[in-house]
C-alpha positions as CSV (number, residue, x, y, z in Angstrom):
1,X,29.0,-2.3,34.2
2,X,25.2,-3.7,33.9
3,X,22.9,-1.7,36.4
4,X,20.4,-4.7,37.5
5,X,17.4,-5.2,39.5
6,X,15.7,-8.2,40.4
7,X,11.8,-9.5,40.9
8,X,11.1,-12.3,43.2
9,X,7.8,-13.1,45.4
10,X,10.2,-15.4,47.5
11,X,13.1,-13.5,49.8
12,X,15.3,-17.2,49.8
13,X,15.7,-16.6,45.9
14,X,16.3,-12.9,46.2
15,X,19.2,-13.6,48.6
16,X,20.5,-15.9,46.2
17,X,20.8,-13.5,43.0
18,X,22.6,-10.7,45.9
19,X,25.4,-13.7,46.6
20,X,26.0,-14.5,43.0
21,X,25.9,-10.7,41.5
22,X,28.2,-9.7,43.8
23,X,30.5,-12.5,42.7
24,X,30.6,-11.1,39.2
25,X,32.5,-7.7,38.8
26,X,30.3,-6.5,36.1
27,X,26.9,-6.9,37.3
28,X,26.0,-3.9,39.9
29,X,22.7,-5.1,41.5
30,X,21.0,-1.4,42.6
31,X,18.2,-3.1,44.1
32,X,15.5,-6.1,44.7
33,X,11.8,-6.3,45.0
34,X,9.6,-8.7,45.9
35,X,6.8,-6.5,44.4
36,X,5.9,-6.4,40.6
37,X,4.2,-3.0,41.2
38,X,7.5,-1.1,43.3
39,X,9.8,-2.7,41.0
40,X,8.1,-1.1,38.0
41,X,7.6,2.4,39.5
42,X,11.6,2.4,40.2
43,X,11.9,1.6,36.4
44,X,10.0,4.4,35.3
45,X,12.9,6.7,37.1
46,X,15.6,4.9,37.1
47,X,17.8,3.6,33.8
48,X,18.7,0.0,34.6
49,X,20.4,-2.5,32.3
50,X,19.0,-5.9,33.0
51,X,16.2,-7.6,35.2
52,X,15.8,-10.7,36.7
53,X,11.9,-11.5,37.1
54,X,10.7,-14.9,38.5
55,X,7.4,-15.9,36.4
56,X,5.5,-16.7,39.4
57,X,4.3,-14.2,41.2
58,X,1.0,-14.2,43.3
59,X,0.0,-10.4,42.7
60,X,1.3,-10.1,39.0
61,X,3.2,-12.9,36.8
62,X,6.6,-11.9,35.3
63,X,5.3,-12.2,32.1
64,X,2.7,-9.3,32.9
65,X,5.6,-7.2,34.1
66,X,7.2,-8.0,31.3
67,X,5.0,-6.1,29.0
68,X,5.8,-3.2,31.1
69,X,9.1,-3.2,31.2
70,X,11.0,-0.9,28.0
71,X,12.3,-3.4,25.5
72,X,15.6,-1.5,25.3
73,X,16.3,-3.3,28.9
74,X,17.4,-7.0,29.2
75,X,15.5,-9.5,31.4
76,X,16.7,-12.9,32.5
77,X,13.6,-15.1,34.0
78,X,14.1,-17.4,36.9
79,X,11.4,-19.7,37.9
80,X,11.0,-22.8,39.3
81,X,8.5,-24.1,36.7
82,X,10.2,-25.3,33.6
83,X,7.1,-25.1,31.5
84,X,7.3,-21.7,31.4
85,X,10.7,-21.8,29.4
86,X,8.9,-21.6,25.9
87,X,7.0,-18.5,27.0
88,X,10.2,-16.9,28.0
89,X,12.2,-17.4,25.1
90,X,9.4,-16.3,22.8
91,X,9.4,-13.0,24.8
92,X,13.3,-12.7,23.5
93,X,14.5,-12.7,27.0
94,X,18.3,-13.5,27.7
95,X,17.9,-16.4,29.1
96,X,16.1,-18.6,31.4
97,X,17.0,-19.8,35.1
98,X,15.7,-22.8,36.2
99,X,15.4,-22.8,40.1
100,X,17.8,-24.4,41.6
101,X,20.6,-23.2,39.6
102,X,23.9,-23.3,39.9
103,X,26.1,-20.3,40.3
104,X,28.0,-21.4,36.9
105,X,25.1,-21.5,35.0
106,X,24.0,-17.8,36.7
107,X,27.5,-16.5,35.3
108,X,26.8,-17.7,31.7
109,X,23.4,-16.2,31.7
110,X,25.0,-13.0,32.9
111,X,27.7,-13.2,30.2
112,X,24.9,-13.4,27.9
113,X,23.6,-10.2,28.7
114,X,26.9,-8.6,28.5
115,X,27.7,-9.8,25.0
116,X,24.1,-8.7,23.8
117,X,24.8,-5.2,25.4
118,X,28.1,-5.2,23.9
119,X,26.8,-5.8,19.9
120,X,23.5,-3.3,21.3
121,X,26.4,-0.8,21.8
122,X,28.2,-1.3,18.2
123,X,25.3,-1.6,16.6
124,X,24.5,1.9,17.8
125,X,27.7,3.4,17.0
126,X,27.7,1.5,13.9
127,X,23.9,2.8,12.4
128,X,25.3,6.2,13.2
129,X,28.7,6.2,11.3
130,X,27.3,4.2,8.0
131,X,24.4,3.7,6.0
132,X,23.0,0.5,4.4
133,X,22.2,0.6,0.9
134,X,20.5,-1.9,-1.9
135,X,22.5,-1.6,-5.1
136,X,22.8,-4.0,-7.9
137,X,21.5,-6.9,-5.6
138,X,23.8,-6.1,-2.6
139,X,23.8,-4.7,0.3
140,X,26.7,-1.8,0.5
141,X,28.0,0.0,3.0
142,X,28.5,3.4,2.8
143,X,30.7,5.5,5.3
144,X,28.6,8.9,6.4
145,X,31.6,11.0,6.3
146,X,32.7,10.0,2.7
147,X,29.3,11.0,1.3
148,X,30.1,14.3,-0.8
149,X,26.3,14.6,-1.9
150,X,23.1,12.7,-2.7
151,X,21.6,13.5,-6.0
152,X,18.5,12.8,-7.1
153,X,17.5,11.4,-10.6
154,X,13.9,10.6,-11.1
155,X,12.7,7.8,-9.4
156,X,17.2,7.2,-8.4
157,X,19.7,8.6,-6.2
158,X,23.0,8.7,-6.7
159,X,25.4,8.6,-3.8
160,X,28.8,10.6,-4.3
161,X,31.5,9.4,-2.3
162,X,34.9,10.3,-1.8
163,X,37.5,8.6,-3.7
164,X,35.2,6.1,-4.9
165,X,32.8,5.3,-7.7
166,X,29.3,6.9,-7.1
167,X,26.3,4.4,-6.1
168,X,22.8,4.4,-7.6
169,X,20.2,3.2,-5.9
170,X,16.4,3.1,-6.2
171,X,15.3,5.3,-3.0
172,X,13.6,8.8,-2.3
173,X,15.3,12.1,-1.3
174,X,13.2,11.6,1.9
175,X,13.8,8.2,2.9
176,X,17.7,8.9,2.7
177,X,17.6,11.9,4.5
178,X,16.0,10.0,7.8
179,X,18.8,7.8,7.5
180,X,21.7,10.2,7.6
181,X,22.8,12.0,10.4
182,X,20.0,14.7,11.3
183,X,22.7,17.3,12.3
184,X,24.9,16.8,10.1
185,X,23.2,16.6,6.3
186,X,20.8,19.0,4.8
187,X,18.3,19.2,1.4
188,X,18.9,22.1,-0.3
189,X,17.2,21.4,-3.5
190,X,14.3,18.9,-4.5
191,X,17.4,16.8,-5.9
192,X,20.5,17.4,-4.0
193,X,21.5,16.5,-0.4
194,X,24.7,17.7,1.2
195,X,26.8,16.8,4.2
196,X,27.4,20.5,6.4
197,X,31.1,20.2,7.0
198,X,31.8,20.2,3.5
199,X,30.5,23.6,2.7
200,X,33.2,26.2,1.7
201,X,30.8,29.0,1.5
202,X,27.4,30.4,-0.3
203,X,27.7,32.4,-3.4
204,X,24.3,33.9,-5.5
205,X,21.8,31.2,-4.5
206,X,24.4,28.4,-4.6
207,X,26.4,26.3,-2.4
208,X,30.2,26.0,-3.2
209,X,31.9,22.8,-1.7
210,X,35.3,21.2,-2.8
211,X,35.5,22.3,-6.2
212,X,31.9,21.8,-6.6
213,X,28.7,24.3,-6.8
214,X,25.1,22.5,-6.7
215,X,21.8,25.8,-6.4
216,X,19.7,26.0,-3.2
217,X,16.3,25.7,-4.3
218,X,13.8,28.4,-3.3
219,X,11.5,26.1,-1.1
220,X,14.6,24.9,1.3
221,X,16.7,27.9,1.1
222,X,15.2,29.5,4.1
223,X,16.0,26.6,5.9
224,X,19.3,25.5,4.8
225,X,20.5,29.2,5.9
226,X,19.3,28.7,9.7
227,X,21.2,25.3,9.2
228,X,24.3,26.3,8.2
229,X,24.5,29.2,10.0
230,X,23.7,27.8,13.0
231,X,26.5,25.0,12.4
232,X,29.5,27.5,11.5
């Protein structure tokens, strides 16, 4: 479902976007304003999915509102001017409505929005489960939880995975860490990383995991300990 509000100066077109959202089982239009100003206070408190917003408005254009609106929500402009059409495109809206449209070309618009919310969603899921690497002149795809450690060599990391030949790539310790899961991998030495769930247990200053021990370095050990015991 796509939580919606629109923005129109003119009631008439207002009415309009209530007959054809209600058409559509998807779209859930909360509420309409025919004020800039209300319709942006309601978006600081409420999370909503997509906006309609006419360009031309007396007290603020929709292209003003625009740059107030989060960038993480979807906006579809309607207007009755079709010069405006560049401006909204180059703002990466969904689409834009020429008034009078029909409610067929409404729906596509609105199927627009629900594809780009749908790819938004896998994307998401997608950045969280794997990580993109550059190695030997491609792009690789690595699955988080068959990374068995990071290790670093020199100015190089190498990326142990499970059941698979390690990867090197050129990269720092810190620039990989920021893109693995915060709560789930940890630095416990200037040159290892490790995932948490594959710890077995701690043994004289080093970390026993699968057959494998790598040492905790003195300058991450106190906090590598809070980690892990806080995760078991």
């Amino acid at each position: 479902m796509i939580r919606a509000i629109a923005i129109d100066d003119e009631p008439p077109s207002l009415e309009i976007l209530k007959n054809f959202s209600s058409r559509i089982d998807f779209i859930d239009l909360q509420k309409t304003f025919t004020k800039p100003s209300d319709a942006l206070k309601y978006l600081r408190k409420f999370p909503i999915d997509l906006v309609f917003l006419d360009i031309q408005m007396p007290s603020m254009t929709g292209i003003e509102a625009h740059k107030s609106i989060d960038k993480s929500t979807k906006v579809i402009f309607t207007t009755a001017y079709s010069q405006y059409a560049v401006d909204g495109f180059e703002l990466q809206a969904v689409d834009f409505l020429l008034k009078p449209y029909t409610f067929e070309r409404f729906l596509k618009a609105v199927e627009r929005a629900k594809q780009l919310a749908s790819q938004n969603k896998e994307s998401h899921i997608d950045k969280l489960r794997y990580i993109y690497v550059r190695a030997d002149y491609s792009l690789v795809k690595i699955n988080v939880n068959d990374i068995l450690y990071v290790e670093g060599l020199d100015d190089y990391l190498k990326i142990h995975i499970l059941n698979q030949k390690s990867i090197v790539v050129r990269m720092t310790m810190k620039s990989m860490l920021s893109n693995l899961p915060k709560d789930e991998f940890v630095r416990i030495h200037r040159s290892f990383i490790i995932p948490l769930n594959r710890i077995v247990s701690i043994r004289n200053k080093m970390v026993v995991f699968e057959g494998k021990e790598l040492p905790i370095g003195i300058s991450y050990e106190e906090e590598f300990i809070k980690r892990f015991t806080s995760k078991s």
